[in-house]
C-alpha positions as CSV (number, residue, x, y, z in Angstrom):
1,X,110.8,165.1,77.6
2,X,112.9,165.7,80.8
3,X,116.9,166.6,80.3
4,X,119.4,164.9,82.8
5,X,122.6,166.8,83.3
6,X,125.4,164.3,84.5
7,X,129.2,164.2,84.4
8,X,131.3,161.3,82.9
9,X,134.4,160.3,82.0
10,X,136.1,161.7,78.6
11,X,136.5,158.0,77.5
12,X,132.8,157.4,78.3
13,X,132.0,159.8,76.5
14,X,134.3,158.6,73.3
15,X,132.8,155.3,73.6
16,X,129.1,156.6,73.7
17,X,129.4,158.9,70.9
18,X,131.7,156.0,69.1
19,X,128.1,153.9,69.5
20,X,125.8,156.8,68.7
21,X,127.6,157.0,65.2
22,X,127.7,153.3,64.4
23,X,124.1,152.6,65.5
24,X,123.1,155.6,63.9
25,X,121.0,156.7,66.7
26,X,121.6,160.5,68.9
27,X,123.9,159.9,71.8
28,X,120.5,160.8,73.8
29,X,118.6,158.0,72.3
30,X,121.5,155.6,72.9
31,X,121.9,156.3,77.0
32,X,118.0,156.6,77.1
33,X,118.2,152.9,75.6
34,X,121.1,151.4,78.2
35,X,119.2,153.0,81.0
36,X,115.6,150.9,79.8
37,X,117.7,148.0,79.3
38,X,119.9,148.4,83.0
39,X,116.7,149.3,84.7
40,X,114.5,146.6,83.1
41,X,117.1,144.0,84.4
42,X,115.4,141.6,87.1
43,X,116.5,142.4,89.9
44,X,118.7,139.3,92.3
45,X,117.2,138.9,95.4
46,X,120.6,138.0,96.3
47,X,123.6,140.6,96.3
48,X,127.1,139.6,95.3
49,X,129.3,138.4,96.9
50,X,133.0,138.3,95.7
51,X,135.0,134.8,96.6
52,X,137.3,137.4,98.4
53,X,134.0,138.3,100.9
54,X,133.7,134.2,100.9
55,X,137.0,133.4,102.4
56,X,138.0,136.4,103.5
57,X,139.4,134.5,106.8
58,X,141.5,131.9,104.7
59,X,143.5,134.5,103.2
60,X,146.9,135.0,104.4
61,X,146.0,132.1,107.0
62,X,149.0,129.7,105.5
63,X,152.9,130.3,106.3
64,X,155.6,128.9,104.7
65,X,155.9,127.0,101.8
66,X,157.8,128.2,98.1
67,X,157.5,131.8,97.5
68,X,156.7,131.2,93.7
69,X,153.9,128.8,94.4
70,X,151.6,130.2,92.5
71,X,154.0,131.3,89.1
72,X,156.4,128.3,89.1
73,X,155.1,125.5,86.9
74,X,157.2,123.1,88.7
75,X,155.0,123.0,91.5
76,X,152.6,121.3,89.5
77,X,155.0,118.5,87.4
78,X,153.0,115.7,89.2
79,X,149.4,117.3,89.9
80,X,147.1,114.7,89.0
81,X,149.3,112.0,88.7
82,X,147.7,109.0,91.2
């Protein structure tokens, strides 16, 4: 068997040795698993795209109206009402 050296974050590393011990498995046999698992994934012939990326032109395009729009629930007392 090959050996992979690679650098990670100290609370990656927690969190893997945290799952080695409660699945019982080496923290080896646990990354080997994720790895066969990521790399089995099928693959999306489409990549992603974030809504940001989607309307990327619409943002910041408005001016005026309340400041607290979006945090004051008085802005929506009659949403929905016909």
């Amino acid at each position: 068997m090959n050996t992979l050296t690679i650098k990670i974050p100290t609370q990656l590393e927690a969190e893997i040795a945290q799952a080695s011990a409660r699945e019982h498995v080496t923290k080896s046999e646990l990354v080997r698993r994720a790895l066969n698992l990521y790399l089995r994934q099928p693959k999306s012939g489409t990549p992603f795209v974030s809504a940001l990326d989607q309307a990327g032109d619409l943002v910041g395009c408005f001016s005026g109206g309340p400041a607290d729009l979006s945090s004051n629930p008085d802005h929506l007392a009659q949403f929905g009402s016909s």
